[in-house]
N, C-alpha and C positions, 0 to 999 in steps of 0.2 A: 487635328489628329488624323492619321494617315492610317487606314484599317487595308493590312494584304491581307487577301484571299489565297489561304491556301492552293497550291498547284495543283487540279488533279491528274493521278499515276496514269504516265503515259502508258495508252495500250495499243499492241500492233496489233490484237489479231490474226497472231500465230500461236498455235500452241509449242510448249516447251519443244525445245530441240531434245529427239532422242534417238538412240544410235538404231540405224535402220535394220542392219544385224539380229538376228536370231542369235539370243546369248546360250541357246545349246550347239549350235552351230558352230559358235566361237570357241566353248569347250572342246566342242570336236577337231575344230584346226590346230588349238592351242596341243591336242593329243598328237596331232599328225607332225608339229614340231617338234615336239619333244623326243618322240620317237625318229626323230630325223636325224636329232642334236645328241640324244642319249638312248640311241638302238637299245633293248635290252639282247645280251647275250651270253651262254655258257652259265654259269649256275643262277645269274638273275631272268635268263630267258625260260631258264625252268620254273623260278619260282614265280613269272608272271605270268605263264601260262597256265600254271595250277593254281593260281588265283583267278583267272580268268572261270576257268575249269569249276571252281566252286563257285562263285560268281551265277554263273547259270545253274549249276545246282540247285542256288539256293532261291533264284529267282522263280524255278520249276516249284522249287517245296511253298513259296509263299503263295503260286496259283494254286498248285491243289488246297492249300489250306485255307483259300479265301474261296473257292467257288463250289457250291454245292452238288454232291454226287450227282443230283439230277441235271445242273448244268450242267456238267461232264456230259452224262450219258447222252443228251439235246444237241450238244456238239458233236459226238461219236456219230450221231444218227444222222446227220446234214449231211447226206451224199451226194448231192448235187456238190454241194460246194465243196467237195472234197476231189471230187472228178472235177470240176473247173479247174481247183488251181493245181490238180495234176497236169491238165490237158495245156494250160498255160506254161508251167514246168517244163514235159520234155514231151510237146507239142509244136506249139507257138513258137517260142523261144529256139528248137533248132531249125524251125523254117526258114525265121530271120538270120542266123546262124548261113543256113546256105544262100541264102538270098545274096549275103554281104563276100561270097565270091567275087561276085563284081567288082570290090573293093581293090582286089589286086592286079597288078603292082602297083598300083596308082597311087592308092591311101595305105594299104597295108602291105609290107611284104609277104612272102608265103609263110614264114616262122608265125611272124605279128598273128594273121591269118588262121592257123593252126588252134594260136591260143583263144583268139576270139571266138574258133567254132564251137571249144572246148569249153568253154564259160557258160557258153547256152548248152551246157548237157549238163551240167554238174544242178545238182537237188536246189531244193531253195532253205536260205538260212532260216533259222528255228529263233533264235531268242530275238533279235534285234525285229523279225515282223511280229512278234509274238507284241514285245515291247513298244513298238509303233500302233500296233491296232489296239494296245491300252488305253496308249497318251492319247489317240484318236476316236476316244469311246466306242471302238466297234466290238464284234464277236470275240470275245476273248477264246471262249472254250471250243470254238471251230476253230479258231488260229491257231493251238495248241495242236487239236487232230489233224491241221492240215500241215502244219511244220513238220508233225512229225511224220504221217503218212509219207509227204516227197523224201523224205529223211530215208526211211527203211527203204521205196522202191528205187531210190536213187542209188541203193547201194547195187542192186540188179539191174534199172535201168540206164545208167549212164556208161557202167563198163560195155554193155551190148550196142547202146547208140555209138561210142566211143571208136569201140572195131566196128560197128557199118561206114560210120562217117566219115572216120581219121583212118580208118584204113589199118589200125595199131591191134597187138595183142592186152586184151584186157585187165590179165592178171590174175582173173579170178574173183570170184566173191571174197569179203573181207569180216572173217570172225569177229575179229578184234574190233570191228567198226559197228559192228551190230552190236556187243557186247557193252561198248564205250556209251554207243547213245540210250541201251538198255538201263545201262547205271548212271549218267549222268540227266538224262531224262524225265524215262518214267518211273523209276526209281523213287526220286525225287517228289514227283508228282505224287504220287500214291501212296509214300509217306506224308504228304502234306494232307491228301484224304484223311488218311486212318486218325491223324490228331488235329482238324478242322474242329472238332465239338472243342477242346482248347485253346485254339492258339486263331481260331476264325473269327471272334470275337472282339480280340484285341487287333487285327488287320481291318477289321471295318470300322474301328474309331481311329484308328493309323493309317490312313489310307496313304498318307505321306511317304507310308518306308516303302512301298511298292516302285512309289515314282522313282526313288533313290535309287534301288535295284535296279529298276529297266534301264535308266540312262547311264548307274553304274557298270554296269557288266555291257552297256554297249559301249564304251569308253573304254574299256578293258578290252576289248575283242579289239576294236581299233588301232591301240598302242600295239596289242601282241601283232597283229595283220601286218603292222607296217613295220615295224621291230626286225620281225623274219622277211622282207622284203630288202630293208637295209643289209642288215647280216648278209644276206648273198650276194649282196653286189647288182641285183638285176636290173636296178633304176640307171647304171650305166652301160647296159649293153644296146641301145637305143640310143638314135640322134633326136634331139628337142624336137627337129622338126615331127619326125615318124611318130613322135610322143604326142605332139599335140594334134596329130592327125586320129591317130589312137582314141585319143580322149575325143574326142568329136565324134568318132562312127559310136563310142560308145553312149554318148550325151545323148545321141541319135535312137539308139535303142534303149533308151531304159525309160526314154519320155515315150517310147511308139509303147513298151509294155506298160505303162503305169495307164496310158489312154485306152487300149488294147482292154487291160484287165477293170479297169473303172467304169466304161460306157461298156464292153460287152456283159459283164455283171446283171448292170441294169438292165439293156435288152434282154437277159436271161429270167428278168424278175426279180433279182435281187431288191434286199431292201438295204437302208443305210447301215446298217451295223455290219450284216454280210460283205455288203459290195466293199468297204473298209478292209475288211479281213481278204478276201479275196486280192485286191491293190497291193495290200501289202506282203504276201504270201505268194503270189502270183508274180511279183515284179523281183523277184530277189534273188541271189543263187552264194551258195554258202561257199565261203574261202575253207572251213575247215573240213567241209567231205573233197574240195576239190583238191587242193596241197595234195594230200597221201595219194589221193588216182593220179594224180597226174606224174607224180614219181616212177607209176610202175607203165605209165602210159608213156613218155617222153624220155625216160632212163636222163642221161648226159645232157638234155637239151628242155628239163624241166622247169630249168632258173626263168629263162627266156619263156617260155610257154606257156606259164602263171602270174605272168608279167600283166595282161589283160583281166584275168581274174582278180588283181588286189588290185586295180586301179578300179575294177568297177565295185569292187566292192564298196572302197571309200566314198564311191560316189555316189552309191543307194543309198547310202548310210546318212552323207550329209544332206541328197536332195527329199531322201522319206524324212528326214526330221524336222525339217520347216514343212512338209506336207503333214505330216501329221499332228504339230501345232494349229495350223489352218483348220482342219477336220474338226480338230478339240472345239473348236469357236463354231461350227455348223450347228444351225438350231436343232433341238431336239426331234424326231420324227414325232407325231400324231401317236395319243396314247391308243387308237385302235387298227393303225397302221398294220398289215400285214407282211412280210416278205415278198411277195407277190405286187406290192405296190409303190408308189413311188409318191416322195413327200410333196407337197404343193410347195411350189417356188416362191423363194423369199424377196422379196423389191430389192434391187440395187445388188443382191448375190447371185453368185452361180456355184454351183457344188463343185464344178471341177475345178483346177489348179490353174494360177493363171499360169 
């Protein structure tokens, strides 16, 4: 009688194959083509935009209603870190801005040029670092006061940078824009306050819809960003080549501010949760305060000019969102860790990006 011995289950030693990709990342292209393939425009470009519009609304009404008056106020009160990611804003950012003079004619023509100085003047976006230094467990309620602070002095400081640097008539201050981010904002926010004792309780055992929101509404800004991008035509007033030069000086700068903003933090004393919010707040610059300025800044030659501004946009958008998964996975700081201190280094990691 002849007894087999079962075979044992060959093992190699690898673990499962899985796709290398960040699957929000993937959402994010997957928006970047749809709005390639199905622009939205004329009464669908409106109705995506005011869902966009609500979108952050509502993402504003769920921080106030999740975070407590006093963390507000803790936030409000962080001026250091409010003066950072100003002086990142419309400091840092148009230095590099003149630096990359240099650039031309070589990599950028003088229009390219124009638009790329213009990008580093314009405010930094409010929901999308709002929403990265969530997924990245840092400062929420300084990210909120520092979105919006560059918010309002962007609407003073960019038209006055705008005529020193571009040489352009400003416009004027913009009612309607203080107005807009007044009701879309903190609005929002401060009704999310006044009914926290209700609706704070059911967010802290749902922590889930928060996440839905952030990545919701920055998926929404995406599609509309690139949507109005399509509609104009401007992705063909540029050769491949000057495009992919483009994208380069701009690859260039947004890794010099994301470095810039994350080791100067720390040399400031920042701790992990600030130095997060500062990265993400400090590295960004918003498509929807730049669009309207640059209309009354560029008149005829605006198409062309904010050409710079949605491609870097897309491109914080997609390199802060595998940055701030990474963040997520950073060990906790020390429960008696101060701001002023820095966590002990973990074996085999390093905090910054590779």
């Amino acid at each position: 009688m002849t007894v087999r011995l079962a075979r044992p289950a060959r093992r190699t030693g690898r673990p499962p194959f899985r796709l290398p990709v960040d699957g929000y990342v993937l959402a994010l292209l997957g928006t970047v083509g749809l709005a390639a393939l199905l622009p939205a425009s004329g009464t669908a470009a409106t109705v995506a935009g005011s869902t966009a519009t609500g979108a952050v609304a509502l993402l504003f009404f769920l921080y106030g209603a999740r975070l407590s008056t006093r963390e507000a106020l803790d936030g409000l009160r962080h001026w250091r870190l409010h003066l950072t990611v100003l002086g990142s804003t419309f400091l840092v950012f148009p230095l590099l801005g003149l630096a990359a003079r240099g650039l031309v004619p070589g990599v950028l023509t003088p229009q390219l040029y124009g638009g790329f100085l213009f990008l580093c003047l314009v405010p930094s976006t409010i929901q999308s670092s709002i929403a990265f230094t969530s997924i990245a467990r840092g400062n929420v309620p300084a990210a909120i006061c520092a979105g919006s602070f560059s918010s309002l002095a962007g609407i003073v400081l960019t038209p006055l940078l705008a005529a020193a640097l571009l040489g352009g008539g400003t416009g004027g201050l913009s009612a309607d824009s203080l107005l807009k981010i007044t009701l879309q904002l903190l609005v929002p926010f401060l009704a999310g306050q006044l009914l926290r004792r209700w609706v704070g309780g059911f967010l802290v055992r749902h922590k889930k819809v928060l996440g839905y929101v952030d990545r919701g509404s920055i998926l929404l800004v995406v599609y509309t960003a690139f949507s109005q991008g399509m509609v104009a035509g401007i992705w063909h007033l540029v050769t491949p080549g000057r495009l992919a030069l483009l994208l380069a000086a701009e690859a260039v700068l947004l890794a010099a501010m994301l470095a810039l903003t994350w080791y100067g933090a720390g040399k400031l004393g920042f701790g992990r949760a600030d130095r997060i919010a500062i990265q993400f707040a400090g590295s960004k610059k918003s498509l929807a305060a730049g669009l309207p300025m640059a209309s009354v800044l560029f008149g005829a030659h605006a198409s062309l000019a904010v050409l710079p501004l949605m491609l870097f946009h897309q491109m914080q958008l997609m390199v802060c969102a595998v940055l701030a998964k990474r963040r997520a996975r950073d060990p906790e700081e020390p429960a008696g860790e101060t701001a002023g201190e820095t966590a002990p280094p973990v074996p085999g990691r390093t905090a910054a990006p590779k």
